[in-house]
Each structure stands twice: as structure tokens, then as C-alpha cells.
Kinemage of the C-alpha trace (Angstrom):
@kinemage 1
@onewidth
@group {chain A} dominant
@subgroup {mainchain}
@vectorlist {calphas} color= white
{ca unk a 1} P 34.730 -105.907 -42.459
{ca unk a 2} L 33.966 -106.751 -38.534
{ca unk a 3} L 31.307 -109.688 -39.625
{ca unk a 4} L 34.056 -111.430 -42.338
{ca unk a 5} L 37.086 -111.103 -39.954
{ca unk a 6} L 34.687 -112.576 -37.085
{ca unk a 7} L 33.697 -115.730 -39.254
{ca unk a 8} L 37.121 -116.306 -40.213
{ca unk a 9} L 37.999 -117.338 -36.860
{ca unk a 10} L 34.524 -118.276 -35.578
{ca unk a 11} L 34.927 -122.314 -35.168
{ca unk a 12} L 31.065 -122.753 -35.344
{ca unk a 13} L 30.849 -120.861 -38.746
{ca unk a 14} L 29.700 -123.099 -41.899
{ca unk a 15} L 29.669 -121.304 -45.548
{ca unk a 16} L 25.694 -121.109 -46.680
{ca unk a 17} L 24.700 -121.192 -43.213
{ca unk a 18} L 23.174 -118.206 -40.932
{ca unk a 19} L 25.424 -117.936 -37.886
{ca unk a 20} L 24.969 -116.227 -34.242
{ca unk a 21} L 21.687 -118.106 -33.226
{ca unk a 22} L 21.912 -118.923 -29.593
{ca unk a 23} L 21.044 -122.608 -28.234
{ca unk a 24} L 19.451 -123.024 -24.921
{ca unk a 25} L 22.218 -123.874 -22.831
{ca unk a 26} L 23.660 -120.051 -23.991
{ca unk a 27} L 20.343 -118.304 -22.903
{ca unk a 28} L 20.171 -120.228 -19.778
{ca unk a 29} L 23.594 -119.417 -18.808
{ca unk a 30} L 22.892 -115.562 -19.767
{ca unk a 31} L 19.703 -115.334 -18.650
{ca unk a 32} L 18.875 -117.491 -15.609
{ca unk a 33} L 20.690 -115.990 -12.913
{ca unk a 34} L 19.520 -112.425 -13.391
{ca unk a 35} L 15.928 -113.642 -14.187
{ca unk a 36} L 16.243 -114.744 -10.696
{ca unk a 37} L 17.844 -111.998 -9.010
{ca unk a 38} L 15.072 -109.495 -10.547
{ca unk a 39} L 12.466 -112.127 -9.254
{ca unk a 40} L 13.508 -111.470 -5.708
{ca unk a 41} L 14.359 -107.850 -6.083
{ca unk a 42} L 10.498 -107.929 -7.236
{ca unk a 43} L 9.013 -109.501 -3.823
{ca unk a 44} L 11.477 -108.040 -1.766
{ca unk a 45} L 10.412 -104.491 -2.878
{ca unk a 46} L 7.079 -105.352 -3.494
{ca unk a 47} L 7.697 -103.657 -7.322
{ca unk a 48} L 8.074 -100.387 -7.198
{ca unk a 49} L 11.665 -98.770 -7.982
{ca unk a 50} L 13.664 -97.595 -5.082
{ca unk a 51} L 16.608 -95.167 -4.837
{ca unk a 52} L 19.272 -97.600 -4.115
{ca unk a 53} L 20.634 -97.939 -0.485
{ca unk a 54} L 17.527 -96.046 1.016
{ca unk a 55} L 14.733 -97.923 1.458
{ca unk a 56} L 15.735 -101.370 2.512
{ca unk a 57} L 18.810 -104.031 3.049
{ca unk a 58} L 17.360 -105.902 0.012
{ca unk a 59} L 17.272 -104.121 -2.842
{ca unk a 60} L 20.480 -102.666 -3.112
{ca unk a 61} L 22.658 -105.807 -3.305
{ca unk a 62} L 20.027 -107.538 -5.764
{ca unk a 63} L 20.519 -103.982 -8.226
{ca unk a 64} L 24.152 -104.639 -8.238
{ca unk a 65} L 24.235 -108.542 -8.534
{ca unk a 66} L 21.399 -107.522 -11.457
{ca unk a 67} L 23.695 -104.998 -12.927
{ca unk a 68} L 26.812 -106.999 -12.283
{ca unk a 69} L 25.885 -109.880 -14.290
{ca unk a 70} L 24.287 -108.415 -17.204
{ca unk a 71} L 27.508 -106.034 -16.990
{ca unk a 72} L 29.709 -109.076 -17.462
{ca unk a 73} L 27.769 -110.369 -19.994
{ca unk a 74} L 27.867 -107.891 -22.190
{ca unk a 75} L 31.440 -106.689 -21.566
{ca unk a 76} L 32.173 -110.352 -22.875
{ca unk a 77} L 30.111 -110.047 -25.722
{ca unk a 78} L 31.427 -106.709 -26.691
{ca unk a 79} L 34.698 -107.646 -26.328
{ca unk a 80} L 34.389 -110.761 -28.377
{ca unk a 81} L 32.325 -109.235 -31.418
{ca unk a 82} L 34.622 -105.853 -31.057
{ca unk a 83} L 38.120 -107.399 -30.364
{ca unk a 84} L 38.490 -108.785 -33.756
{ca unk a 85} L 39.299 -105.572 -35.032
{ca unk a 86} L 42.184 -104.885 -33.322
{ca unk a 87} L 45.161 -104.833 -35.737
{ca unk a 88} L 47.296 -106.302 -32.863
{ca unk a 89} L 48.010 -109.738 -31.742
{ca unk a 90} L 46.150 -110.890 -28.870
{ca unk a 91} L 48.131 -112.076 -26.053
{ca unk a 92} L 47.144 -114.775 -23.414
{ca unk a 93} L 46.425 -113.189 -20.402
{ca unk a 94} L 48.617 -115.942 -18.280
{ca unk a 95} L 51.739 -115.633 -20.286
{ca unk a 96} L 51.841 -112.782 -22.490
{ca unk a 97} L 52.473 -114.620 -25.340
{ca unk a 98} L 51.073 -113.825 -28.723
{ca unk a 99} L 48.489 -116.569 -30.050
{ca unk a 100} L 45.658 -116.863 -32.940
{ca unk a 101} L 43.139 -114.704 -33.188
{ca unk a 102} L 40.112 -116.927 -31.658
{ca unk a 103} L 42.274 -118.195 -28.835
{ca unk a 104} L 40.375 -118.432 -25.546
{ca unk a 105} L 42.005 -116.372 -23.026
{ca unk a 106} L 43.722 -114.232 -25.719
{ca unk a 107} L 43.194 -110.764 -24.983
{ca unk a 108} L 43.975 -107.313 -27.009
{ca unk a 109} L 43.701 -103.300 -25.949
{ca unk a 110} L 40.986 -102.971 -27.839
{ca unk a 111} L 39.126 -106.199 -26.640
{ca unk a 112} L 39.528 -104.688 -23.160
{ca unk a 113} L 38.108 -101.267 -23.950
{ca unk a 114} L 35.424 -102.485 -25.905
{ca unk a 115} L 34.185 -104.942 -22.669
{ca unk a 116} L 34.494 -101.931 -20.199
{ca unk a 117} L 32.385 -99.535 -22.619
{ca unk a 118} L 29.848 -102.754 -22.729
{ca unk a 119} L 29.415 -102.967 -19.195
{ca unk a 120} L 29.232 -99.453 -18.960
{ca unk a 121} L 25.995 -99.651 -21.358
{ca unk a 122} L 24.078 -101.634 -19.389
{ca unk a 123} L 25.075 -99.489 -16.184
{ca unk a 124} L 23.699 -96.511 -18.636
{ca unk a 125} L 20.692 -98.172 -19.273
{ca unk a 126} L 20.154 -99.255 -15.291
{ca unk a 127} L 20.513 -95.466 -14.401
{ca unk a 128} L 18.436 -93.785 -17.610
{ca unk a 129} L 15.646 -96.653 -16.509
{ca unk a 130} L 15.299 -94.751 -12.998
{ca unk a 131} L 14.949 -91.700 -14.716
{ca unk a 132} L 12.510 -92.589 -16.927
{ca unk a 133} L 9.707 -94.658 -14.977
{ca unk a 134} L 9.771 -92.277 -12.107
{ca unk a 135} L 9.493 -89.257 -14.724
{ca unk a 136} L 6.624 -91.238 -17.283
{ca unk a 137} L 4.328 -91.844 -13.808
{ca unk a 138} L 4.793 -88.189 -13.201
{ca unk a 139} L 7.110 -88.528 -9.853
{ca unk a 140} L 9.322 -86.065 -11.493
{ca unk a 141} L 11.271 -85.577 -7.923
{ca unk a 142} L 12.254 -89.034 -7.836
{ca unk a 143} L 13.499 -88.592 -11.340
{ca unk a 144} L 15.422 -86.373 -10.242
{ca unk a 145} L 16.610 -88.211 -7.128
{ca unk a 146} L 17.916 -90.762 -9.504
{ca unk a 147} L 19.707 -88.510 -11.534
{ca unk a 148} L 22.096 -89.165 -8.335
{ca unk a 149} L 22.521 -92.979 -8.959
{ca unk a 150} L 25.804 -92.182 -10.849
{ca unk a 151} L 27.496 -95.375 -8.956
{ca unk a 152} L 25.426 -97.707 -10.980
{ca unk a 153} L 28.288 -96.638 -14.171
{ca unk a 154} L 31.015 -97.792 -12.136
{ca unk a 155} L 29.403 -100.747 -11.269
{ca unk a 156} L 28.786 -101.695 -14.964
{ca unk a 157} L 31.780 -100.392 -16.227
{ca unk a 158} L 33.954 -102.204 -14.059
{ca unk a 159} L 31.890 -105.604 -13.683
{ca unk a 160} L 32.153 -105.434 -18.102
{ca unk a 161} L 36.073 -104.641 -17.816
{ca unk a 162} L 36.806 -106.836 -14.623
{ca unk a 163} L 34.334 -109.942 -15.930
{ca unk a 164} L 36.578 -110.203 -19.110
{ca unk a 165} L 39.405 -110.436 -17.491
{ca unk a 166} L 38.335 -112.804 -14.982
{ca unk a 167} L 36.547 -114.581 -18.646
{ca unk a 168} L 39.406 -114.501 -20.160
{ca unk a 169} L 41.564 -116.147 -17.131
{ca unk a 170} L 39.325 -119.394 -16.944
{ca unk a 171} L 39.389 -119.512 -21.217
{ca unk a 172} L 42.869 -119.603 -20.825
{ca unk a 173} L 43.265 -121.757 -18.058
{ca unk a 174} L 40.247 -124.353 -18.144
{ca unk a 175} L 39.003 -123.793 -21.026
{ca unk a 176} L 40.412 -125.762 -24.647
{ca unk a 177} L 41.914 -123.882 -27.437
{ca unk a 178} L 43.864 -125.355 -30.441
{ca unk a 179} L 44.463 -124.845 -33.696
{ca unk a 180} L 42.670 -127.207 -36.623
{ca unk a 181} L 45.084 -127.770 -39.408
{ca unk a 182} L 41.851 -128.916 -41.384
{ca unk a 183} L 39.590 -125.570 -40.881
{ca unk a 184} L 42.661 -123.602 -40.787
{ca unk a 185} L 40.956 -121.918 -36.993
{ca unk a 186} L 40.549 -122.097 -33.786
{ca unk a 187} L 38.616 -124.734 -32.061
{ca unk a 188} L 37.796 -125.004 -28.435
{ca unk a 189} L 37.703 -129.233 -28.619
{ca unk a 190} L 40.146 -131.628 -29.190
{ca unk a 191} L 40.755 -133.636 -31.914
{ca unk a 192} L 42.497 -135.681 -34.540
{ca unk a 193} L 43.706 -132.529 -36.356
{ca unk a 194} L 43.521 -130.096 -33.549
{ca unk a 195} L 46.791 -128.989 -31.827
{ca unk a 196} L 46.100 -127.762 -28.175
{ca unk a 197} L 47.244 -124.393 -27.645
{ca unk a 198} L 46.283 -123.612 -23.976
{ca unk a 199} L 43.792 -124.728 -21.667
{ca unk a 200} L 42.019 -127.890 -19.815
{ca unk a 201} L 39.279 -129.152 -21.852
{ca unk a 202} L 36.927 -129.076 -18.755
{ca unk a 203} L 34.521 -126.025 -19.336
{ca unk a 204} L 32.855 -124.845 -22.089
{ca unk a 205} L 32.343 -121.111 -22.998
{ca unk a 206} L 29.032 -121.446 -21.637
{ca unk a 207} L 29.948 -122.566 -18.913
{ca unk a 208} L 32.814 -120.078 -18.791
{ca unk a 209} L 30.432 -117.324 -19.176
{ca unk a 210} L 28.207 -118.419 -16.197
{ca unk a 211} L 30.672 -118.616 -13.562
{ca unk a 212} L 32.575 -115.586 -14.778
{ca unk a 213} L 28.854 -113.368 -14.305
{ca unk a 214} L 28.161 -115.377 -11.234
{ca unk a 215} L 31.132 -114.320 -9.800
{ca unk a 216} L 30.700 -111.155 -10.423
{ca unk a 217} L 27.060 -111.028 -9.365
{ca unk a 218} L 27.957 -112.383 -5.947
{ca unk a 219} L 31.149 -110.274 -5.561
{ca unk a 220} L 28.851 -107.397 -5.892
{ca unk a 221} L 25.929 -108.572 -4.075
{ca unk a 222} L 28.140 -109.289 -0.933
{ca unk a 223} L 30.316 -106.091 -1.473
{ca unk a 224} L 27.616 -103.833 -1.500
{ca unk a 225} L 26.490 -105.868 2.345
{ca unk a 226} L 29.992 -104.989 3.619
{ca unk a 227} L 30.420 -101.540 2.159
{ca unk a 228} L 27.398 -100.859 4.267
{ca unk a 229} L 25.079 -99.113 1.192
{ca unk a 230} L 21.837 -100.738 2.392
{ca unk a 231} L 20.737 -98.227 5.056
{ca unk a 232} L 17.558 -98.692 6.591
């Protein structure tokens, strides 16, 4: 039911034709970032894992830019692939109004729980991980130690929640939606037979996607700074 609602409003569906590939520009602007950010939490660390906000005024910040993107990511994603089951309206998140299904900034209860229980995944994930390597190498007190590391949930839960709302804001705002009297669906470009529904047609969801986890990376990178969690 979830895959034939989703490709009757996905604009890049074609009948006959395998959808949900990802081009490069879409890994890039998924991927790049935190490939980055666990680069430098790598030589900064020298490797190994570290409780966070013990060891060093490095690693801490890089965990929760790390955990703040991929949070955002896949609140969006969650949201997006999950939201289309919602049997109510979605409503742009600058007016309140009730649009199409599809509509960039359009947002719906369910959308919003679905991208807070996606970030909170990947927060899951960060925390079982430091369970699990310390516990596999046999440093079962460390295991233990991270068994503490319950922060990392917030972080992800509220980066996926927070990053589609902040997604959502930009789709509606600078971001294109209209409605294609030919394809009967939302499109996110202009055109002869599109009628523009909200947005500037100056970023793409890529592009939407990248800022909106940057943002949240580096809101969470600097936070953690000014919150004082690195202790050395």
C-alpha cells in the first residue's frame, strides 16, 4: 500500500521503470559531510572509541556533528517514505494551509513522528556500536561505561525531528512545488503545465537536504563546545 501511494505522488516515477536509485549528487550530499567528520574524528582520536566528553576536546563535538547529520538524514527520509500514510492532509509548515500530498514543505503528524523515531535509530545504532566493539575486543568495562552514553538518543532523536522541520521550512520557502495538470502530481520545477504552489525555484532537494544536515551538524558540533561536554 506504502510503495503505490508513494509513486502516485513521486514526480520522478515512470510506469515500467525501477524507481529509488540514487544519483551522485544525492550520495554526495548524504554522504560527504559525515565521511569527513568521521575522517577527523579518526586522526584526532587516533581510532580507538572514546567515552564521549572524557578523553579529549575533539571527539565529542565530531560524535555529535556525526550523529547529527546522519540523524537528519534519516529523519528526512523516514518522514518522506513514512508520511504518505497519513490519512490526513499535510499542511505547509509556513501557513498552515492544506496542500497536495508531495508538496515540499507540507508536513503531517505522522510525517513528524516518523522523522523523530528515524533520527532516534541512528542515535540507537551510535550507542549499541559502543557497546558492542568495546564488548567483541573483550573490554567488557568500557561496554559497560557506554551503556551510560544515553545522550547520544536525544541527540538523534531530536536532530531527525528538528532537521525535518528545519527541511521542511527551506522546501517550503526556497524550494519549488506545483502541481502538473499533465502528470496529475507534484513537481518541484516549473513549467508549461505546472502551477506553482509555494516556494522559490532556487534549491533543489539535494541541495535542501545538505544544508538542512549541515546545519544541524554544526549546531551540534558548536553546542556541544559551549555546553562545555569536552572535558579534558
Amino acid at each position: 500500500v506504502g510503495s503505490s501511494l508513494k509513486k502516485a505522488i513521486d514526480e520522478h516515477y515512470v510506469p515500467g521503470k525501477e524507481s529509488g536509485g540514487r544519483d551522485w549528487i544525492q550520495v554526495a550530499a548524504n554522504g560527504l559531510v559525515p565521511t569527513f567528520l568521521a575522517m577527523s574524528y579518526s586522526f584526532a582520536t587516533g581510532g580507538p572509541e572514546y567515552l564521549l566528553g572524557v578523553n579529549n576536546a575533539f571527539e565529542t563535538p565530531l560524535a555529535a556533528a556525526f550523529i547529527g547529520y546522519y540523524g537528519c538524514c534519516c529523519g528526512d527520509t523516514w518522514s518522506s517514505e513514512l508520511g504518505v500514510l497519513s490519512k490526513q492532509m499535510p499542511r505547509l509548515i509556513t501557513t498552515g494551509q492544506e496542500v497536495k500530498p508531495g508538496t515540499n514543505g507540507g508536513v503531517t503528524s505522522l510525517g513528524l513522528a516518523a522523522s523523530a523515531a528515524g533520527g532516534f535509530a541512528v542515535g540507537f545504532a551510535f550507542w549499541l556500536g559502543g557497546l558492542f566493539v568495546p564488548a567483541v575486543t573483550g573490554n567488557f568495562g568500557l561496554a559497560l561505561q557506554f551503556a551510560a552514553q544515553w545522550p547520544v538518543l536525544v541527540i538523534g532523536t531530536g536532530s531527525g525531528l528538528v532537521g525535518s522541520l528545519m527541511d521542511s521550512l527551506l522546501g517550503a520557502t526556497v524550494q519549488f512545488s506545483g502541481y502538473c495538470s499533465e502528470r496529475k502530481r507534484m513537481v518541484s520545477k516549473p513549467g508549461a503545465s505546472v502551477t506553482r504552489t509555494s516556494g522559490l525555484n532556487f534549491l533543489s532537494n539535494s541541495a535542501v537536504n545538505f544544508v538542512t544536515a549541515s546545519l544541524c551538524a554544526l549546531v551540534l558540533y558548536y553546542g556541544t563546545v559551549f555546553a562545555g561536554l569536552p572535558r579534558v
